[in-house]
C-alpha positions in Angstrom: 1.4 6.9 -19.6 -1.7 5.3 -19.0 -5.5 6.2 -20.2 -9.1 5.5 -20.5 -9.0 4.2 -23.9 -5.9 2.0 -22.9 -8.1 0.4 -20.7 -11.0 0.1 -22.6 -9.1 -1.0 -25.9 -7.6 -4.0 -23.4 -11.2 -5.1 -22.5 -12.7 -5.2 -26.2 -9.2 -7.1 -27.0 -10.1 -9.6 -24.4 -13.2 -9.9 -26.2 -11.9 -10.8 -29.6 -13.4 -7.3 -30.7 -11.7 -4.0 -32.7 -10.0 -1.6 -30.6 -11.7 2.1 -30.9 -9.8 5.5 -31.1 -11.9 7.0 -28.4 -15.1 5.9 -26.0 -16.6 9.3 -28.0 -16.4 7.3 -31.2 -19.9 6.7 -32.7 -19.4 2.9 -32.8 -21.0 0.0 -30.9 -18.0 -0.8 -29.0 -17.4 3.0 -27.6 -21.1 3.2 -26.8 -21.1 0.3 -24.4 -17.5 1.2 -23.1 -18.7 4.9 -22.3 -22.1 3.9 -20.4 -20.5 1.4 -17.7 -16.7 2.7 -17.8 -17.4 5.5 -15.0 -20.0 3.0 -12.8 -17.5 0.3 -12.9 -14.2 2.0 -12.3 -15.9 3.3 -8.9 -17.4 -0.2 -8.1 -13.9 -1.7 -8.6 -12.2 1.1 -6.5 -15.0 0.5 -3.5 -15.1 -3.3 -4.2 -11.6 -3.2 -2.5 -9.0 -1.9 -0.2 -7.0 -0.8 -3.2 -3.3 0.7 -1.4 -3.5 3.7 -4.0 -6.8 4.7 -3.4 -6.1 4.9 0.6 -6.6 8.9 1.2 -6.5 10.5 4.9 -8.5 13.5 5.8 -8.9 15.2 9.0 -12.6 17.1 9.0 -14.1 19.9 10.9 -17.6 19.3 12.5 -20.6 21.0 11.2 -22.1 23.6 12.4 -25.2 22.0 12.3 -25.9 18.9 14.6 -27.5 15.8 13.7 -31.6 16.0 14.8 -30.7 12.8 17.3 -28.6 10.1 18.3 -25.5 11.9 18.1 -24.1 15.3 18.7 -21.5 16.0 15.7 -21.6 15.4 12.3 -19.0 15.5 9.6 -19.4 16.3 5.8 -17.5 13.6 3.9 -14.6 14.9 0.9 -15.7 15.1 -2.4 -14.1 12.2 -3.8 -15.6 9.9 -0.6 -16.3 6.3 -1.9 -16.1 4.1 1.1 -14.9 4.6 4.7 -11.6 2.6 5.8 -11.2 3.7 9.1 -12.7 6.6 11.9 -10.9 7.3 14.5 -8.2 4.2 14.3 -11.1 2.3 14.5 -11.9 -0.2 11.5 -15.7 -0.8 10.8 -16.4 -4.2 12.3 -19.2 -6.1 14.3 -18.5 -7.7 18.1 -20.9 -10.0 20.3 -21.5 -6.8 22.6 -24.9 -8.1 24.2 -26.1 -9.7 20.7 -24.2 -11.7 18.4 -23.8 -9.7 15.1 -24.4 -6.2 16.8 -23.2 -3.4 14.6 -20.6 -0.9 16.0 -21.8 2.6 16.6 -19.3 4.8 17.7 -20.2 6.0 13.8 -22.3 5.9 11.0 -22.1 7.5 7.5 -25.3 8.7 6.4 -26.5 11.1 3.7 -22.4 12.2 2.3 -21.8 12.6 6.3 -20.5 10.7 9.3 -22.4 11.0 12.4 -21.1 10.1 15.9 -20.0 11.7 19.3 -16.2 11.7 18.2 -14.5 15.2 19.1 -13.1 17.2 15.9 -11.3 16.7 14.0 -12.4 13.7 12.9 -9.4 11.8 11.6 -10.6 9.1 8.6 -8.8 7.0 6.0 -11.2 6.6 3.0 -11.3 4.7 -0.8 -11.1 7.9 -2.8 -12.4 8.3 -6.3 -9.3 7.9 -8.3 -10.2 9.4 -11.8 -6.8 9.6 -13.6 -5.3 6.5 -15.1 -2.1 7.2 -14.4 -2.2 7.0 -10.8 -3.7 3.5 -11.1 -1.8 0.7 -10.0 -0.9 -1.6 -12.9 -3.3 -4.7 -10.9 -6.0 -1.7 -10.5 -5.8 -1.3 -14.7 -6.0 -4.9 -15.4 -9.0 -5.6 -13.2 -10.8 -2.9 -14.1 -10.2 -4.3 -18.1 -11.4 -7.7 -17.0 -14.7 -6.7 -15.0 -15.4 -4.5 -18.4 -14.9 -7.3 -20.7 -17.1 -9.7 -18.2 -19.9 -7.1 -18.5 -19.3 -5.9 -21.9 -18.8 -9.9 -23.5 -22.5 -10.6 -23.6 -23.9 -7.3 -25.3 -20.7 -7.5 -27.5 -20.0 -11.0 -28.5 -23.2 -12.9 -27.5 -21.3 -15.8 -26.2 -21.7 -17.4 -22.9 -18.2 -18.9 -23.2 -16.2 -15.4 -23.7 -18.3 -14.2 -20.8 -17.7 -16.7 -18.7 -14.0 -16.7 -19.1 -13.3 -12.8 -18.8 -15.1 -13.5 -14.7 -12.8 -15.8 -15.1 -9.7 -13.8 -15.4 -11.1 -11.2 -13.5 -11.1 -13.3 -10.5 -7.4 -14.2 -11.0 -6.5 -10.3 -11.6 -8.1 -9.8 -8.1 -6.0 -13.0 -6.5 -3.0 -11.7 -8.2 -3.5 -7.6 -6.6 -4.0 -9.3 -3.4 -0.8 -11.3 -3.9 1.2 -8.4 -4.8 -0.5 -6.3 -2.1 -2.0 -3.6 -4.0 -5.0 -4.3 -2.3 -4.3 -3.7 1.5 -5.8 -6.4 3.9 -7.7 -5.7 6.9 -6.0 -6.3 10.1 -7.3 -10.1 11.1 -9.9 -10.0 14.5 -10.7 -13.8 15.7 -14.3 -14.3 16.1 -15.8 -15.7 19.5 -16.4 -19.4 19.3 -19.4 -21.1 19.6 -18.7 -21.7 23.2 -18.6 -17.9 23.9 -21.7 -17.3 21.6 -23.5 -20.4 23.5 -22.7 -18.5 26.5 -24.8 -15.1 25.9 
């Protein structure tokens, strides 16, 4: 069984600094924990394709359509982070009259997604993932390593400590993409520079 405090306790430990009972405790080290756990836990799960995060949703159109551009609009879940896919269709950009035009058979604007796609509207999201124990163990150890990296210069004052938790974040990132807990995008060859010399 995994928690909050695990977590935290393994950040402050990478930091050469005493492990606290709770992030309520009235002590430097649970203050900073407690005002950047929340912020970074989401910034880690949106950061990346994280496979336990994945969620699928099929949503009902509004009532309401949007004032222009499209007709039907979607209210996003709850727990919405970041869009993976609408549709079966990954976000991405083509050369479709200009090179690095957007694609928009979608947007997401204001907690909703707007475009002309009938309902329902199948999507794959990044969910907000609030319970440690569904985290994947790579998920836990990144997330420890992005707090020390923020927490080591507040804490410790030393350039060095700081500099080496980003360094072991980095490598808990290659490692969760080694071990596939962070899903990778299908691969899309871009046009060459003889097809972009050509529009």
């Amino acid at each position: 069984m995994s928690s909050v405090i695990q977590v935290a306790n393994r950040a402050l430990t990478k930091l050469g600094s005493a492990r606290i009972t709770s992030i309520d405790d009235d002590v430097k080290a649970a203050r900073e924990v407690k005002s950047c756990f929340d912020d970074l836990r989401d910034d880690e799960l949106r950061a990346y394709r994280w496979s336990f995060a994945m969620k699928r949703e099929s949503l009902p159109a509004l009532s309401a359509a949007p004032a222009f551009g499209y007709q039907l609009q979607y209210q996003l879940p709850a727990d919405f982070l970041r869009i993976d896919m609408v549709d079966d269709r990954f976000p991405y950009a083509d050369l479709d009259n200009y090179v690095g035009r957007e694609n928009l058979d979608w947007v997401v604007e204001q907690g909703k997604i707007l475009t002309d796609i009938a309902a329902p509207l199948k999507v794959r999201y990044v969910a907000r993932i609030e319970d440690p124990n569904a985290w994947d163990a790579n998920f836990r150890e990144a997330l420890a390593c992005r707090i020390a990296a923020e927490l080591a210069e507040p804490m410790t004052q030393s350039v060095a400590k700081r500099e080496l938790a980003w360094k072991e974040y980095r490598q808990a990132i290659n490692r969760a993409v080694r071990s596939n807990s962070i899903e990778k995008l299908p691969v899309t060859l871009p046009d060459n520079a003889w097809m972009v010399s050509r529009l």
